[in-house]
N, C-alpha and C positions, 0 to 999 in steps of 0.2 A: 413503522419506521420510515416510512416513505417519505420522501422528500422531492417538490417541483423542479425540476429540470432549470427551472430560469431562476431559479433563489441559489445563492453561497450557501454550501453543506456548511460550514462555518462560522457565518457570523449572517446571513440572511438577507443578506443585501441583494439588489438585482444587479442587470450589469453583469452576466456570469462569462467567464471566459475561463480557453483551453488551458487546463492545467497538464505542463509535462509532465508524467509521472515519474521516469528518473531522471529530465532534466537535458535539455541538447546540450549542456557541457558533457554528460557521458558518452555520446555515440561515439566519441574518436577514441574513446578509451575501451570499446565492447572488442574484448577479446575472441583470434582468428575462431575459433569455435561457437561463436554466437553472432556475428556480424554478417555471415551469410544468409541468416533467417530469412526466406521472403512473406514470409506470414505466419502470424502469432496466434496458438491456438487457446480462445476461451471455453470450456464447454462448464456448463452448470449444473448441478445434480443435486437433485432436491429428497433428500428421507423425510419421514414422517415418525416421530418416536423416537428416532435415530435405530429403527427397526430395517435390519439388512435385507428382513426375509417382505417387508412393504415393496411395492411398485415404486421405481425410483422415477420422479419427472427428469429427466434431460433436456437440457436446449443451451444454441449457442450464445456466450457472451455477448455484451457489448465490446468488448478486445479482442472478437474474432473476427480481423482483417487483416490488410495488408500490413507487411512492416514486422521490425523486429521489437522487445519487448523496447526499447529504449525509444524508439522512433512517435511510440504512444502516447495520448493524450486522452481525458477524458472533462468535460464541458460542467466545471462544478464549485469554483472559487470566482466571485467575484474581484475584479481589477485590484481593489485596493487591499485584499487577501494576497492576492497571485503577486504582487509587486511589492508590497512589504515585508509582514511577519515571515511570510513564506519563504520568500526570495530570500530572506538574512540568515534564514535557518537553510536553506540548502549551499548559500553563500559559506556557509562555517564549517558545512560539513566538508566542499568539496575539496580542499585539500587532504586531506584526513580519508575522505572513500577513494580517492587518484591511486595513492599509498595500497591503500589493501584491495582496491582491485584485482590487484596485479600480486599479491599473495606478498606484499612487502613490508617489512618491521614487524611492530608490536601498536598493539593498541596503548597508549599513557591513560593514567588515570585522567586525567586534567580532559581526555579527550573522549572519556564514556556521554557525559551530559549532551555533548554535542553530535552523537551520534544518535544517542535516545530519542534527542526531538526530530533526528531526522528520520528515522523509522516509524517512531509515530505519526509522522504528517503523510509519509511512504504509504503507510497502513492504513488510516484513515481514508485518502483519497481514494486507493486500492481496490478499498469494500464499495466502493459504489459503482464501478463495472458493474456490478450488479444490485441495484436498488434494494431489490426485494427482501436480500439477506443482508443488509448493509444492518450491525450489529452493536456501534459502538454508540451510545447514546449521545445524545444533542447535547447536554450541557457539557460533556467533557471536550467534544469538539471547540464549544463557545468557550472555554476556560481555558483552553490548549494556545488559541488564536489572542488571548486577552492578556495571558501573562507567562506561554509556556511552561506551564504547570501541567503534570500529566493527573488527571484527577480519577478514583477510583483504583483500580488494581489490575498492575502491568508489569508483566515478568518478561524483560528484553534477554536474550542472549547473542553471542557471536561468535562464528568461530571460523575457520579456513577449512578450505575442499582441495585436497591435493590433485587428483584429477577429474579433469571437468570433462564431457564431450555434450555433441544435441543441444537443445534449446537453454534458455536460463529462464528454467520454471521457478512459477509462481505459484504456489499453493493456500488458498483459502476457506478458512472452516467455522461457517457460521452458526449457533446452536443458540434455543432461547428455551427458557424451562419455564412452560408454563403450569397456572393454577386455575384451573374451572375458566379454562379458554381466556385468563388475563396475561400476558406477559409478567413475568415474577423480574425473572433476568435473564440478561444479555451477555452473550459471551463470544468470543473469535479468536482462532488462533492463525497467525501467520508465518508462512516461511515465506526466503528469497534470495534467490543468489543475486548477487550483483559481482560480477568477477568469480574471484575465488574465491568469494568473501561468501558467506552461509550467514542471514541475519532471521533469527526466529523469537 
């Protein structure tokens, strides 16, 4: 599942530059209990079998530096990804995640779709902090960026966190079920706060 550093996870193109993962419009919005962060902790843990009692590998992320989760970037959409498709889809979202940051309304129906692509472009990007276990296959990436169509099977949920304190963790969980050492399938589940917003 590996993919070069200087290709778009996306659509393949060179020309790769820093994708925000939630976007410099959120840092005015990072609520008093998350905005002091001065550093975001990634650490990695690798099973084997998903056997507890195997020797776990550890090591730090790529999003183990300076900065709070919002301030982060990671080097994986090319220009005319990062400034398009991408950009409209977080453009639609960001009224709509301003809103529930801040643990406010209701979600509209009308306003599920455009939350969905934003989690999926969130989650996608997300998994490639860490290459290795980066899980969700290439053609649903190139289908997602072609026609926002989420291809394959994806179960988004949302819901509100009444009290928050400490960092606004990230949780990622990569698993592939192999057959006579061939990859069969691919699978990742994601959680995430953003605000007081819980998107899994």
């Amino acid at each position: 599942m590996s993919i070069k550093q200087s290709i778009c996870i996306y659509c393949g193109r060179n020309n790769v530059t820093k994708e925000q993962i939630y976007g410099k419009w959120s840092k005015k919005h990072s609520l008093s209990h998350f905005s002091n962060t001065p550093k975001m902790t990634h650490i990695i843990q690798n099973y084997k079998d998903l056997n507890p009692d195997f020797p776990v590998e550890q090591y730090k992320g790529a999003l183990n530096r300076p900065g709070s989760n919002r301030s982060q970037t990671l080097k994986i959409a090319c220009r005319e990804c990062n400034g398009g498709w991408m950009k409209n889809n977080v453009d639609a979202a960001i009224p709509i995640l301003t809103r529930l940051n801040y643990g406010k309304g209701i979600i509209k129906s009308e306003e599920f779709d455009v939350l969905a692509r934003w989690i999926a472009q969130f989650t996608m990007s997300y998994e490639f902090a860490d290459r290795k276990s980066a899980m969700i296959p290439q053609y649903v990436r190139s289908n997602f960026a072609q026609s926002s169509i989420l291809s394959g099977y994806w179960v988004i949920a949302l819901a509100f966190v009444s009290k928050i304190s400490g960092k606004e963790p990230v949780f990622h969980k990569a698993m592939a079920r192999l057959n006579r050492n061939t990859p069969a399938d691919y699978m990742q589940a994601t959680a995430f706060m953003f605000g007081k917003l819980l998107a899994f």
